[in-house]
Every structure is written in structure tokens, then in C-alpha cells.
C-alpha positions as CSV (number, residue, x, y, z in Angstrom):
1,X,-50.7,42.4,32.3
2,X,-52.7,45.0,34.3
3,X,-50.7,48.0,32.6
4,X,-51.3,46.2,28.7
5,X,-55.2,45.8,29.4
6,X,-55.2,49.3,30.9
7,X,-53.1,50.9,27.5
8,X,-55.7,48.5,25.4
9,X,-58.6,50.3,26.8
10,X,-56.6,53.7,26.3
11,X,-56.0,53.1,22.5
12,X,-59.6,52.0,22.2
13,X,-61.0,54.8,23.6
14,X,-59.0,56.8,21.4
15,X,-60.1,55.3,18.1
16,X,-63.9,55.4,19.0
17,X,-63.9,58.5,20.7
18,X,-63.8,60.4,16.9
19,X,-67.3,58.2,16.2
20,X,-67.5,59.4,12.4
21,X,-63.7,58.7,12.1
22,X,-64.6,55.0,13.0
23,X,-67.9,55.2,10.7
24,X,-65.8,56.1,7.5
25,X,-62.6,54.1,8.5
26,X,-65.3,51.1,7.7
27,X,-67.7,52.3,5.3
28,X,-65.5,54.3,3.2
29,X,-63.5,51.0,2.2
30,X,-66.4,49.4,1.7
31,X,-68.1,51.6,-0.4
32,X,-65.3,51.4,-2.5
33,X,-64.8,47.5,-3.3
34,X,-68.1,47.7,-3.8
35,X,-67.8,50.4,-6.8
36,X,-65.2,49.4,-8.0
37,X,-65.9,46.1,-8.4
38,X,-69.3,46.9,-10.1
39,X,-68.1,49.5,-12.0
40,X,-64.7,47.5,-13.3
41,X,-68.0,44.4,-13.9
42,X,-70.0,46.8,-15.6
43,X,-67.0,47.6,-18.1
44,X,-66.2,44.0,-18.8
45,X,-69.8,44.1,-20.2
46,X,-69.9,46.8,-21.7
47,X,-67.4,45.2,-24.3
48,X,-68.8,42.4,-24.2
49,X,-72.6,42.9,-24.4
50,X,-73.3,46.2,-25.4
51,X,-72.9,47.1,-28.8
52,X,-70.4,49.7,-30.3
53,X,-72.5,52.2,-32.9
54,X,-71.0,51.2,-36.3
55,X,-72.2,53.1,-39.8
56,X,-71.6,50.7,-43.0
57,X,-71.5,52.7,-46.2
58,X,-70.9,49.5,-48.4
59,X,-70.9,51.0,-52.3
60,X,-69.7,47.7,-53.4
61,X,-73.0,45.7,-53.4
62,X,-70.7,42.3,-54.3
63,X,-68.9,39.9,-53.1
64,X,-65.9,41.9,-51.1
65,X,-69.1,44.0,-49.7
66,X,-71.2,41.8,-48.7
67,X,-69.1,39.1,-47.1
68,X,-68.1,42.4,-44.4
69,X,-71.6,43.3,-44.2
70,X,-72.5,39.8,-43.0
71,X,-69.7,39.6,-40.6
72,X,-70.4,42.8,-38.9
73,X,-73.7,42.5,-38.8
74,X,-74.1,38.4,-37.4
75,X,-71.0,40.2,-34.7
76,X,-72.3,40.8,-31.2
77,X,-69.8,43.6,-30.5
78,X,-71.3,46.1,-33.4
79,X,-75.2,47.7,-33.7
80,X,-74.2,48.2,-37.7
81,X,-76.5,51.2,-39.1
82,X,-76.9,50.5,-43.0
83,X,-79.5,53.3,-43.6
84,X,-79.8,56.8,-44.1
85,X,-78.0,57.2,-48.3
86,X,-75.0,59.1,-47.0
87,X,-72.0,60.2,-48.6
88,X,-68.7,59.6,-47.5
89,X,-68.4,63.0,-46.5
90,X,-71.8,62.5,-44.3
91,X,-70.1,59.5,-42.5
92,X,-67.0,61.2,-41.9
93,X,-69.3,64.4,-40.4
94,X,-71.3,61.6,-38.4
95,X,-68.6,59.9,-37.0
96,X,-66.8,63.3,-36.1
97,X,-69.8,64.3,-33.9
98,X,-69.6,61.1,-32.3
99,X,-73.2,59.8,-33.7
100,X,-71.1,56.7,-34.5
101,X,-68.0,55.9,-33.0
102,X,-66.5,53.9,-35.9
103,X,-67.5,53.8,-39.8
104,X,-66.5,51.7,-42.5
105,X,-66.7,52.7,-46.5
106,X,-66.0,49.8,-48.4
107,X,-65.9,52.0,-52.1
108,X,-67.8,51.0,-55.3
109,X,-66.7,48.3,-57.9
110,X,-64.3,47.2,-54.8
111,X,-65.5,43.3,-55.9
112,X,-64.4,43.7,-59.6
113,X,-61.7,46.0,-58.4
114,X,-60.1,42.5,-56.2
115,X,-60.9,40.2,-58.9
116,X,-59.3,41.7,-61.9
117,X,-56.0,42.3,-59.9
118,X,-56.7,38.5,-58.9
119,X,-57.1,37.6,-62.3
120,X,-54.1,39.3,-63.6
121,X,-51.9,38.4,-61.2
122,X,-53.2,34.1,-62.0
123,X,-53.0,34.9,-65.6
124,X,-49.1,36.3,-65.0
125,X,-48.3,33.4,-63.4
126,X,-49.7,30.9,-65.7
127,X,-48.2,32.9,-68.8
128,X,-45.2,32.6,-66.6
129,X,-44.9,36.2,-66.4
130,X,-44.0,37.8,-63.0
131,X,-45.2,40.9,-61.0
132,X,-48.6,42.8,-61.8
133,X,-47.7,45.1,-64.3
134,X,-50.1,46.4,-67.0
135,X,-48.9,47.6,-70.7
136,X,-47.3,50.7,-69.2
137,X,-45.3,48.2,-66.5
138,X,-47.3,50.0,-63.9
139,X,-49.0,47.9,-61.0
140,X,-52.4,48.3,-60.6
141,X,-53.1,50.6,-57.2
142,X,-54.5,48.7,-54.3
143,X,-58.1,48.5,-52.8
144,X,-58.7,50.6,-50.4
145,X,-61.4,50.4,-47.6
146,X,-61.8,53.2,-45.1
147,X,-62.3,52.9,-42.0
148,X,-63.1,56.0,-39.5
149,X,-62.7,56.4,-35.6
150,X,-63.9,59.0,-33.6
151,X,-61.1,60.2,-31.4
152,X,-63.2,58.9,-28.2
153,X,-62.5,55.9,-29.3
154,X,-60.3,53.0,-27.4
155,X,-57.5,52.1,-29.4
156,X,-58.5,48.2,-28.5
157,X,-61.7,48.8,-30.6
158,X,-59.3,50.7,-33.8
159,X,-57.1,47.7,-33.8
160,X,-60.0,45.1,-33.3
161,X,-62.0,46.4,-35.9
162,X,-58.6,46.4,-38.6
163,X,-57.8,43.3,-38.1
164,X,-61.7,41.7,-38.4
165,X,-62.0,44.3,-41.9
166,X,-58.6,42.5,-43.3
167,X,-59.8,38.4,-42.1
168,X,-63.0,39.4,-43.9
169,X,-60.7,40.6,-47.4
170,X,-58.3,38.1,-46.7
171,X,-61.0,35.6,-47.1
172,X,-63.1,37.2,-50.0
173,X,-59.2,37.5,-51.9
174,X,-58.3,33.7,-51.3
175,X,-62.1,32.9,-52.6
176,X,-61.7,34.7,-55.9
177,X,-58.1,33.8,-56.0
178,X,-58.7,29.9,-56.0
179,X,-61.7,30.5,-58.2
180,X,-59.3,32.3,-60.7
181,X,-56.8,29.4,-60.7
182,X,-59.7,27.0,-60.7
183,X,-60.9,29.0,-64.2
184,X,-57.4,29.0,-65.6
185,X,-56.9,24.8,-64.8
186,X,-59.9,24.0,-66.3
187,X,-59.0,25.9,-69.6
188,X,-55.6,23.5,-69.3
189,X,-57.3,19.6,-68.2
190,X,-60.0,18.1,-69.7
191,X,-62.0,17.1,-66.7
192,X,-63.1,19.9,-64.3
193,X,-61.4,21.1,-61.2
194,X,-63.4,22.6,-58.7
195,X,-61.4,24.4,-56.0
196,X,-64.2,25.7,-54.2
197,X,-63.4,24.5,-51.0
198,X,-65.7,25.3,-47.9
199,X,-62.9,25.6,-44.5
200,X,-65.0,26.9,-41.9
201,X,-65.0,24.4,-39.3
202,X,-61.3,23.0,-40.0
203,X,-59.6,24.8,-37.1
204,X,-61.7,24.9,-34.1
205,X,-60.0,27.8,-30.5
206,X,-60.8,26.3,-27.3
207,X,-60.3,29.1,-24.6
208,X,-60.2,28.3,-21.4
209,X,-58.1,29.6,-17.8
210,X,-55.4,27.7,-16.9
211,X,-55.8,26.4,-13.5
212,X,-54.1,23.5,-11.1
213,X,-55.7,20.3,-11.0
214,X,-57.3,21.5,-7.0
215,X,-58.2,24.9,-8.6
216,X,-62.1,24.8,-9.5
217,X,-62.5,28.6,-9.0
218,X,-63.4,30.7,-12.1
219,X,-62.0,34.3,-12.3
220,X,-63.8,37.0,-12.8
221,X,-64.5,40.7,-11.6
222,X,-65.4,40.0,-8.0
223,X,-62.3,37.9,-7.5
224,X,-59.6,40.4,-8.7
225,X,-60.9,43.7,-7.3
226,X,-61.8,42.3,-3.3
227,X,-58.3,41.3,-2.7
228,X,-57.1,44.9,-4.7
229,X,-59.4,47.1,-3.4
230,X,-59.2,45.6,0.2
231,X,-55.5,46.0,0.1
232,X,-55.8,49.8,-0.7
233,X,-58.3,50.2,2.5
234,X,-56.4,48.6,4.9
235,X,-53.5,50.5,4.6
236,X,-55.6,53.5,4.9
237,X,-55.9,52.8,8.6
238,X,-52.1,54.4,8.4
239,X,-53.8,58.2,8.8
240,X,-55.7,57.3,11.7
241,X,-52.8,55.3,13.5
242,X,-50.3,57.9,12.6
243,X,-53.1,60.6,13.6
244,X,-53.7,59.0,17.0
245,X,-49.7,58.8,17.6
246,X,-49.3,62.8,17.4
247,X,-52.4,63.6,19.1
248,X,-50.9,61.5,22.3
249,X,-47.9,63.5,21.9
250,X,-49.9,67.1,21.4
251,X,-51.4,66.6,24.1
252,X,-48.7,65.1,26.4
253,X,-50.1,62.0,27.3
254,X,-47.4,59.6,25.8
255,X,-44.4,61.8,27.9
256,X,-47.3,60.9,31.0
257,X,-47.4,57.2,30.2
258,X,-43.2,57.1,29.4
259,X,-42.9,58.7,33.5
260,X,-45.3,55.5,34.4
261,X,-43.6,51.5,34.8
262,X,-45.3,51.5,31.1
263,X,-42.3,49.8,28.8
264,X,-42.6,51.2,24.9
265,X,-43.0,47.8,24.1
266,X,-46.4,47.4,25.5
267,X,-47.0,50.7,23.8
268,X,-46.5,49.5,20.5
269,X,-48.1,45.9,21.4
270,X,-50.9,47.9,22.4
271,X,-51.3,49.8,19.1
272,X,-50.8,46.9,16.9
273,X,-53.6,44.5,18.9
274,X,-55.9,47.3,18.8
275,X,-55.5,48.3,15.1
276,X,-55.2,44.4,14.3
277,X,-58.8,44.1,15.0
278,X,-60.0,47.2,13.4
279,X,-58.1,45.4,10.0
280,X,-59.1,42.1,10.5
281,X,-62.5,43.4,10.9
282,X,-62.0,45.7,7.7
283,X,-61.3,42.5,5.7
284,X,-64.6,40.4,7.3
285,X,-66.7,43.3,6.3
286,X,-65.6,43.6,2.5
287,X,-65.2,39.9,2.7
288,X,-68.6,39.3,2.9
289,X,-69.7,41.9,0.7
290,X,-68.1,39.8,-2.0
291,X,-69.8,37.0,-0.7
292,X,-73.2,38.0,-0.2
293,X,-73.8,41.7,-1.1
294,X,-72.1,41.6,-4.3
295,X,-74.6,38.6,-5.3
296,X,-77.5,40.9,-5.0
297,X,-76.6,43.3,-7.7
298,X,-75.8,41.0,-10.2
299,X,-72.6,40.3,-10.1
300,X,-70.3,37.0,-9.5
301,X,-69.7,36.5,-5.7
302,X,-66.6,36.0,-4.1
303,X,-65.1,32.5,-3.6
304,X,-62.7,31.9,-0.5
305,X,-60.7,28.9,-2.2
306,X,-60.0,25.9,-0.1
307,X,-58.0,26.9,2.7
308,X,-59.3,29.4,5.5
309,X,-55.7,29.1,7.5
310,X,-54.3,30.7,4.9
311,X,-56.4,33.4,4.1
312,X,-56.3,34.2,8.0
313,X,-52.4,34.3,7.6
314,X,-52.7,36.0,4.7
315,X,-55.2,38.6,6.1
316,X,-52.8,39.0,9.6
317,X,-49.5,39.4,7.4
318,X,-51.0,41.9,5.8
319,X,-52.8,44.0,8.4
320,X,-49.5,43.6,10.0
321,X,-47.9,45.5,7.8
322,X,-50.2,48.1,7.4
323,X,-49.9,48.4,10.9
324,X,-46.6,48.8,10.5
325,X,-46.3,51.6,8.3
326,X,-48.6,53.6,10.5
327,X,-46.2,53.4,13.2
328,X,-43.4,54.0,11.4
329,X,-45.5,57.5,9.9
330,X,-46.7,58.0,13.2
331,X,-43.1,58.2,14.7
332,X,-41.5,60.5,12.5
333,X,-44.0,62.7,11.3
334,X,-44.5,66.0,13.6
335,X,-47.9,67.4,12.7
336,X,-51.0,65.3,11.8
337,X,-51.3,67.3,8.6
338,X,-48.0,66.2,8.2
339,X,-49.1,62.7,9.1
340,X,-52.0,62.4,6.7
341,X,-50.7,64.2,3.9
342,X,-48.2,61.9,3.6
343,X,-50.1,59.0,4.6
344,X,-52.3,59.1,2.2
345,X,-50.1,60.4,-0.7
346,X,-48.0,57.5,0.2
347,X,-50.1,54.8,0.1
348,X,-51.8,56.0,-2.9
349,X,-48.2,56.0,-4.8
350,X,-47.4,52.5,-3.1
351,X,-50.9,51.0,-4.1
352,X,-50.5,52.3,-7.5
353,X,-46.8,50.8,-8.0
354,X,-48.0,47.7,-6.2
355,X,-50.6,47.4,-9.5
356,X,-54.1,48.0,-7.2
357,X,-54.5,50.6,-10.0
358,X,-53.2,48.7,-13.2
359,X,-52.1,45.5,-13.4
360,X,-48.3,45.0,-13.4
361,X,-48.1,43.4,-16.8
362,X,-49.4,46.3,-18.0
363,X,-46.5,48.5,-16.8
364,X,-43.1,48.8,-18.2
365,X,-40.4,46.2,-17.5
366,X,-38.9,49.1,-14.9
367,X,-42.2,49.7,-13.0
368,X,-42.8,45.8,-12.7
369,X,-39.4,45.2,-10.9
370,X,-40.2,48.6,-9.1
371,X,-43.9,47.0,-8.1
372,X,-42.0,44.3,-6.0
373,X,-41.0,46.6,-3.7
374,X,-44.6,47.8,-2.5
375,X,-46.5,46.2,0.2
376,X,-49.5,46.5,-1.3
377,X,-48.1,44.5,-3.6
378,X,-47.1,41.6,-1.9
379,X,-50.7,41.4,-0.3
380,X,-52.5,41.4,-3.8
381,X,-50.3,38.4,-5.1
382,X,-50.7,36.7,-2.1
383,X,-54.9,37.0,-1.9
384,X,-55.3,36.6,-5.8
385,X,-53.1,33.5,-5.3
386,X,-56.2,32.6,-2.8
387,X,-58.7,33.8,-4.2
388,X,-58.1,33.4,-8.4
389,X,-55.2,30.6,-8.4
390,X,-56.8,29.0,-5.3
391,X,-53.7,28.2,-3.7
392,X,-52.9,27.2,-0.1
393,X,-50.6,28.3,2.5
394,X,-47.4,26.4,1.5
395,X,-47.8,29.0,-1.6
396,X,-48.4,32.5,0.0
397,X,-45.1,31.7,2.8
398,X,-43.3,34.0,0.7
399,X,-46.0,36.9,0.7
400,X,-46.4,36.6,4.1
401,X,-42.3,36.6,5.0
402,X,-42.8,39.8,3.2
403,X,-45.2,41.4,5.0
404,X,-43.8,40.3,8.6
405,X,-40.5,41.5,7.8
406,X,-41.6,44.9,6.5
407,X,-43.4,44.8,9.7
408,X,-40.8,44.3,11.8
409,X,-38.4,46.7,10.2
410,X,-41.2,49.7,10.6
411,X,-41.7,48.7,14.0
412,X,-38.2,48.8,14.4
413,X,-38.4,52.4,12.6
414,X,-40.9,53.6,15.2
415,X,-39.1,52.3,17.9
416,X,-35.8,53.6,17.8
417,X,-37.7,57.3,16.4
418,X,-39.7,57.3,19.4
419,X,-36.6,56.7,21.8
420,X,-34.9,59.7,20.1
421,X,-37.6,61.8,20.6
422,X,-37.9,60.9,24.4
423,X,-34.6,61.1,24.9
């Protein structure tokens, strides 16, 4: 017991000894949840509440025109700009030099343009003649509304905006359509039809998350990016781990303790209690940022879900395996640039594949069998289980078998390394 406590206080010194190392292995992950999670907040927002520049050019002035200009301009997503008598070659010059990042150009006589091809095509029908086809047994040439997009632009907003332009003329073309047959009935009956049927109303979207009946936690920003961004920063505590590993070596202080009646195994136990804290303490920290820091700029704060024993297995599973992995880097590698070049690269590459960066869904089929694989990985499911799905512990056993048998097998890694380099 005597020789663990004294390797204890050896590790310990060696981690606070490099002061700064210790200021940054702390502040630098928190500094980051905390942009990230305001920054990723402030996006959500930004599509939601601040409006996207939007130049009308409506040369109709009737019914097609009008109805669009109404829907954009009661829409909270677009600050519509009406003014300014330009040309369609203006718009096209404004929206080029990213005065306006989208433009619509709804061209003139586009109502009577809709309704005679409406008209034709009900008077065709009722003749019980098919197809649009004039004298010449040509089809009249569709409308066409123009819409531009300055290259900046998200293809979220392109495809948003198309399919809001074509409701809007879906609905002005049914209008006229039912007016037309409406026109054509009553020339046929002798009492009138009116088909001028208001619909708004009939069909009603409800959205809501789906949750358990136990789940009463609402996700939003601060939710997803703690338990993503917290993952990335605990496994950063590889480079120091792996740094401190090599530097005992450099210096010959491990081949010193190896001569003494010091096993490997409390070597290693020593490491892992030391470097347990230092994560546990990492996840306290950016824990309760979420909880009471994040609050104070504006943004949702961070809610635990209903069971702390699991999110302290969770949190120890975890920091286990980060653990881990810095023995298993701190074993093999031979130089510390070697150590945190890879270190870093590595985890990087593992948090990005384990979807800390993007979201798995996102990825392609390959990369989300691929993500299973990553650590990082296995820790984000298991804390947005926690923290989004508010599950309990029975739900996160299979997260947390992970990340003790990745543990285990990098210990194992480290071991055996270390015994070949001794011997």
C-alpha cells in the first residue's frame, strides 16, 4: 500500500509540476463546450429568427403575384425588399454581389398567363377534347418564375425557398382551376355552383419530440453539444498521459522504479487513479458550465435526467477509456512528438468518425457502421441517452461494456509493450 500512495504522489507531482499544462488541460476543454455550444445555439437562431435578405421583383401585380408576396412577406424567415424599380438584370447584379442572398422575379401577365392555360385546359375537357394544344397543336409554354441564389448561399435555404414558391402556385393554380370549372358548370345547370372553397384550417401538423413516458427533458443546444464536446476533451488528456509516460522513460526514472519491489501493475493503477480524477474532474467542470454558466448567456441550461448512478458510470466508463488509450499511446510511442502528434491526430479522426463533428445520420451508410467502432462514440450515445432520451442505467450497460473492454484491451496493449521494452 505504502509503494501505491508513494507512485500516487509521484504521478501527481508529475502532472502539476508543468502548472500551465494543468491550467489548459482544464480550461481549454472548457472554453470549448462553451463556444461551441453558443456558437452551434447562435446558428439554430440564426435560421430561425434572423431574417434571410430576400429582393421581390413581382411584375405580375395579380393574383399569382400577390398571393407570393403575401406569403413571403407574413414569413418570419425572409426581410422581403419590394423597393427600389429594378430590372431583372438589376436583381440578378444585386444578388451576385451578395446585397441579397436570394431573389425572386415572378414575370408580368404571370396571373393571366395561369388562367388562360387553366381555362383552356377546363374548356378541353368539357369539349371532351384532350391535351392543351392550340390551332397549331402546339402546347402553350409554361410559367416561369425565377428565382436567384447567391452562391453563399445554403442549399437548405435553395430548396426551402422552391418548394414554398411552388405551394404558393400550387395554390393560386387549384384557385383559378376550380373557379374555371365552377364558370364552365354554371354555363351547363341552372342553379349556381360555387366552388369557392376556403381549406385553410382543414389539416392542422402537430410537431413535437418523441420521448418515453419518464422522459420530461426537452432537447436543445446545450443538451447535444456538453455530452459531444465533453467527449472530445477528455480524451485529450491522451497527450499528457502519453507525454508523461516517455518523459519517465527519458529520463530513466521508470527503469529506477522497475529495479525497486514496485509491480507494473501498481504502475499502471497508479496512472489510471491519478488521470481518473483529472477526467472526472474535467466532466464536473463542463458539467456545470451547462448547468449554471451556460444560463447566463442566454442559452438553455443543461438537464442531468433522472439518474446520477448512471451518469457517474457513464462518466467513469468513459474516462476509463480515455485513460486507456493514453496508456496504450504512451507505451508504444518513442518520442513525445511522436506521442502528441499522434495523439491528437488520432483522437481528432476518432472524434470525428464517432460523429462529435457531424452527426452520424448525416454520414454515409459506410461511415455510420465505421462510427461504431470509435470510442468517442460510444460515450456520446451513452450521455445523449442521459441527457436528451433521459434514460437510466439499465440503458447505457451496453455503452459502458464498451468503454471497459476498450479499456481493458489498451491496458492490456500497454502492458505487454512496456514488458517488451524492459525486457
Amino acid at each position: 500500500m505504502r509503494h501505491f500512495i508513494n507512485l500516487l504522489y509521484k504521478d501527481f507531482l508529475l502532472l502539476i509540476r508543468d502548472f500551465w499544462g494543468v491550467v489548459l488541460l482544464f480550461l481549454m476543454p472548457w472554453a470549448l463546450v462553451l463556444i461551441m455550444t453558443y456558437l452551434q445555439d447562435s446558428t439554430f437562431r440564426s435560421v430561425n429568427e434572423t431574417r434571410i435578405p430576400l429582393y421581390l421583383l413581382n411584375s405580375d401585380r395579380d393574383s399569382l403575384g400577390n398571393m407570393i408576396s403575401r406569403q413571403l412577406q407574413a414569413s418570419s424567415i425572409f426581410d422581403v425588399s419590394t423597393g427600389g424599380d429594378l430590372s431583372p438584370d438589376e436583381v440578378e447584379r444585386a444578388v451576385s454581389q451578395g446585397k441579397y442572398l436570394i431573389a425572386v422575379i415572378i414575370p408580368e401577365h404571370a396571373t393571366a398567363h395561369l388562367r388562360e392555360h387553366v381555362s383552356r385546359e377546363i374548356s378541353c375537357a368539357f369539349n371532351g377534347n384532350g391535351g392543351d394544344e392550340g390551332a397549331d397543336g402546339a402546347g402553350s409554354p409554361p410559367l416561369e418564375i425565377k428565382l436567384l441564389v447567391d452562391p453563399t448561399a445554403k442549399e437548405s435555404f435553395r430548396v426551402s425557398l422552391i418548394r414554398a414558391m411552388r405551394e404558393n402556385a400550387l395554390t393560386v393554380q387549384n384557385k383559378l382551376l376550380l373557379n374555371e370549372i365552377a364558370r364552365q358548370v354554371n354555363r351547363m345547370v341552372p342553379f349556381p355552383v360555387d366552388l369557392n372553397i376556403d381549406t385553410a384550417g382543414m389539416i392542422v401538423i402537430r410537431e413535437s419530440y418523441a420521448q418515453s413516458e419518464k422522459a420530461k427533458i426537452i432537447p436543445n443546444s446545450t443538451q447535444h453539444n456538453v455530452p459531444a464536446w465533453s467527449m472530445f476533451a477528455v480524451f485529450f488528456i491522451v497527450i499528457s498521459l502519453a507525454g508523461n509516460m516517455i518523459r519517465e522513460c527519458e529520463i530513466g526514472c521508470f527503469n529506477r522504479l522497475m529495479t525497486m519491489p514496485c509491480s507494473f501493475h501498481l504502475y499502471l493503477l497508479s496512472k489510471v487513479s491519478v488521470y481518473l480524477c483529472v477526467c472526472l474532474l474535467q466532466l464536473a467542470l463542463i458539467i456545470l458550465t451547462g448547468m449554471y454558466l451556460i444560463p447566463l448567456l442566454g442559452l438553455p441550461a443543461l438537464k442531468l435526467g433522472h439518474s446520477l448512478p448512471a451518469l457517474f458510470a457513464m462518466s467513469v466508463s468513459s474516462s476509463l477509456a480515455a485513460i486507456g488509450y493514453g496508456l496504450a499511446i504512451g507505451s508504444i510511442a518513442r518520442t513525445n512528438q511522436q506521442a502528441s502528434v499522434f495523439g491528437a491526430v488520432s483522437v481528432v479522426m476518432l472524434a470525428a468518425v464517432g460523429g462529435v463533428w457531424i452527426p452520424t445520420f448525416l454520414m454515409p451508410r459506410f461511415m455510420q457502421l465505421i462510427s461504431h467502432i470509435s470510442p468517442l462514440n460510444w460515450g456520446l450515445n451513452g450521455f445523449n441517452d442521459l441527457f436528451v432520451r433521459d434514460a437510466g442505467l439499465i440503458e447505457i450497460l451496453p455503452y459502458i461494456f464498451l468503454s471497459l473492454t476498450f479499456f481493458l484491451i489498451t491496458t492490456a496493449v500497454s502492458y505487454r509493450s512496456f514488458r517488451r521494452r524492459r525486457d
